[in-house]
N, C-alpha and C positions, 0 to 999 in steps of 0.2 A: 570477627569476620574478616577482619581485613588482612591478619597477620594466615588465618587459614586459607585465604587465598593465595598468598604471598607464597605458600610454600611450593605450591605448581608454577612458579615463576621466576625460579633463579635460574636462569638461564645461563650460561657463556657466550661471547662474540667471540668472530674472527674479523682478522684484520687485514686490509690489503697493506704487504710490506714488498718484497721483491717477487718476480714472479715464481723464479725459483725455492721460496720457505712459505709456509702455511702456518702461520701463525694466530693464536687463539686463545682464550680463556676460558678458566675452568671453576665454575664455584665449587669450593668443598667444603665441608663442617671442619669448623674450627679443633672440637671435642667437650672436653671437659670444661662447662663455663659458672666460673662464681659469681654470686651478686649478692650484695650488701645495701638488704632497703631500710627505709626509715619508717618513721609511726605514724606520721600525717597520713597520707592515704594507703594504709596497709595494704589492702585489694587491688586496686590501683595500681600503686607502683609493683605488685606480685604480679599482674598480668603484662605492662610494660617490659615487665625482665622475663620473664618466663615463655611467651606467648613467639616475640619472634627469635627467641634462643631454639626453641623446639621447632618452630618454622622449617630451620634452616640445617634441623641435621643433627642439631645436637645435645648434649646430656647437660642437667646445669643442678648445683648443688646451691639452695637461694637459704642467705642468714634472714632470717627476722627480726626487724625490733623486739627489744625484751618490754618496748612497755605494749604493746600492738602483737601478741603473738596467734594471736585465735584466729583468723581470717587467715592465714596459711595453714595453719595445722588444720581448718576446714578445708581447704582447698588439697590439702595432702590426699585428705580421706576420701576425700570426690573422686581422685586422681587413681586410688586403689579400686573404688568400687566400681568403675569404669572400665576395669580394665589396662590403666597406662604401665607396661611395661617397668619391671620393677629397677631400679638404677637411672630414669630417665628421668624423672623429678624426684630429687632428695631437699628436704628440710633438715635446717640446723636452725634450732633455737636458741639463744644465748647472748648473753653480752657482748660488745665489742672486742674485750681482750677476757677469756683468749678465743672467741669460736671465729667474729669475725678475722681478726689476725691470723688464727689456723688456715683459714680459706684462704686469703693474701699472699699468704708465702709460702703455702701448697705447691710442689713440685709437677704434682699430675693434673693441677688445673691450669689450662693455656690462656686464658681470658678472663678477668674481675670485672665487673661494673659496680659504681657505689654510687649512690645518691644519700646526699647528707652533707655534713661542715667540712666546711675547709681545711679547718686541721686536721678532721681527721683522713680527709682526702689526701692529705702529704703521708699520715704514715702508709696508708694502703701504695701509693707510687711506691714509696721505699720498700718494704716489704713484697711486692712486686718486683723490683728492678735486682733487689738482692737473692730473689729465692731462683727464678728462672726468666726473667725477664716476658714476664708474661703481659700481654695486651691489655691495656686500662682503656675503661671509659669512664668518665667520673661526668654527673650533674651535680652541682652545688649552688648553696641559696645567694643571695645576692641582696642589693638595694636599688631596687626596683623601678625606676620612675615613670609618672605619668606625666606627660606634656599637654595642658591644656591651654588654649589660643584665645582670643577674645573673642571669635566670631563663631565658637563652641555652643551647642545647644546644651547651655546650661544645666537643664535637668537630668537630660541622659549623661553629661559629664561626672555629677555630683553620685546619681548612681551607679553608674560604671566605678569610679573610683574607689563609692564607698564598698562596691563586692570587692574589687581587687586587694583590698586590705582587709575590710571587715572578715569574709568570705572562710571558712572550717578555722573561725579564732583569730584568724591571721599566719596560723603553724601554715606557709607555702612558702617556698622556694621561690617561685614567682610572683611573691605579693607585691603590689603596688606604695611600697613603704613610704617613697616621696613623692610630692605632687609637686611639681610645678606649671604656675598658674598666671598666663599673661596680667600685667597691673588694670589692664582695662574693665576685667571682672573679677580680679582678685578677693576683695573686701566681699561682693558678693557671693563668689563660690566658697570661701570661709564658714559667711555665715549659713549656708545653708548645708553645707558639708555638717557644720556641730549641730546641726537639727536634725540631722538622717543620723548622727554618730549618736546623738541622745534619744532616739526611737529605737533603736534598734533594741528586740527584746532578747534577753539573755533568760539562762535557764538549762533544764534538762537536754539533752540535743536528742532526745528520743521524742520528746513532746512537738504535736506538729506546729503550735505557734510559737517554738522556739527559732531566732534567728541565728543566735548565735552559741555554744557551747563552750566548758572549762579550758582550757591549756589543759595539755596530757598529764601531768603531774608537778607535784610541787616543787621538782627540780626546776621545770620550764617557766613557771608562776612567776619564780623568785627572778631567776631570768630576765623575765620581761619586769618585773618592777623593778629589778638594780637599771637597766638600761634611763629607765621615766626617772628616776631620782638623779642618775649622774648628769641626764641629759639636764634636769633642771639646775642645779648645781653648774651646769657650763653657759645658763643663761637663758635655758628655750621656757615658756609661757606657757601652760596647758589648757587650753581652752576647754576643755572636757574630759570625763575620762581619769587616769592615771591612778587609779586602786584596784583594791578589792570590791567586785560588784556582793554586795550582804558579808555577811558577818562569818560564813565560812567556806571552804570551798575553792576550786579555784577558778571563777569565774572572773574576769577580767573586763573592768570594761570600756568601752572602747572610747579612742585616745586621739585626740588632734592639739598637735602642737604647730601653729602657724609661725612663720618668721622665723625658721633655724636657720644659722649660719652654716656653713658646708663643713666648717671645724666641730657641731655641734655629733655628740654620740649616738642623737637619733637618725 
């Protein structure tokens, strides 16, 4: 709703400069626009890139996760049977190299956006900067922290914190991966953080008393266990957590390690 509002609303100014020039702007469509989304929230991050590119004018060719590819290729179909103009949403399915790289360092596309890791943020600049120096927007994930104070209401603290981590597995961009915890209720917010981390139910993510669901695949799995084991290995404590939740699968389950040093890999 907001991005189809948006499109009645790019406007241009003018500006007062000398009396003699009439000076002014003019918004135009960019053109041809790439985007390169990720698996955590396929839909989501498809209507993010998608919604105000077409806002504003223009045509955008979107890659999908190869492990997340159904939730665009429904959205394609939607797109056909509606009616959308044929060349104005294109889907490309594929892996990194070479569909997303194709899109990258494509001559007739004026603009990439990527959301996803940072290395692979650096090849898309280059590939960009080398094919036509075409326009980036890059979001990439980070290490996230919460700031809690002493004079914090504890319980919505412990909460909040635990969605901001717990929250689709932990797979966000924006997860709340550190916490920092004034010493005043430290020892407190600890202990009651591994009591909401050791409730939390795991399981199928379709069933509705499940809280929390797999990691995408066993590339990611393996992932987050190399991080828990090097982290222990550099000295951090696991209060809870740090395996495999049952005997197969890649259910994860969920992890607090109190007291890491800021040299620590967690």
């Amino acid at each position: 709703q907001f991005y189809a509002g948006l499109a009645g609303n790019l406007k241009g100014v003018t500006y007062e400069t000398d009396p003699s020039d009439f000076s002014f702007t003019r918004r135009e469509p960019i053109g041809v626009c790439g985007a390169i989304i990720p698996w955590n929230y396929p839909l989501l991050m498809l209507a993010w890139k998608v919604a105000p590119c077409l806002a504003c004018g223009n045509t955008i060719v979107l890659k999908s996760s190869e492990k997340t590819p159904l939730s665009a290729l429904l959205f394609a179909k939607i797109c056909k049977e509606v009616g959308l103009p044929r060349g104005v949403f294109n889907l490309l399915s594929g892996h990194g190299t070479p569909a997303g790289a194709a899109l990258a360092s494509h001559k007739d596309v004026r603009k990439i956006a990527f959301t996803g890791s940072v290395a692979t943020a650096r090849v898309v600049m280059r590939l960009a900067a080398e094919s036509n120096l075409k326009r980036v927007t890059l979001e990439l994930g980070g290490k996230s922290p919460n700031i809690i104070f002493d004079d914090a209401d504890l319980d919505n603290a412990v909460f909040s914190a635990a969605g901001g981590i717990f929250s689709n597995a932990g797979q966000i961009c924006s997860a709340g991966s550190r916490i920092f915890v004034q010493e005043g209720i430290y020892d407190r917010f600890v202990s009651e953080f591994v009591q909401r981390a050791q409730g939390i139910t795991l399981g199928d993510p379709f069933s509705g008393s499940t809280e929390q669901g797999p990691q995408v695949d066993e590339i990611q799995f393996k992932k987050v266990l190399g991080y828990v084991e090097e982290g222990k290995k550099q000295g951090a404590k696991v209060e809870c957590g740090g395996a495999r939740h049952g005997a197969t699968g890649f259910l994860f389950n969920p992890t607090v390690t109190p007291n890491r040093t800021n040299g620590n890999i967690l």
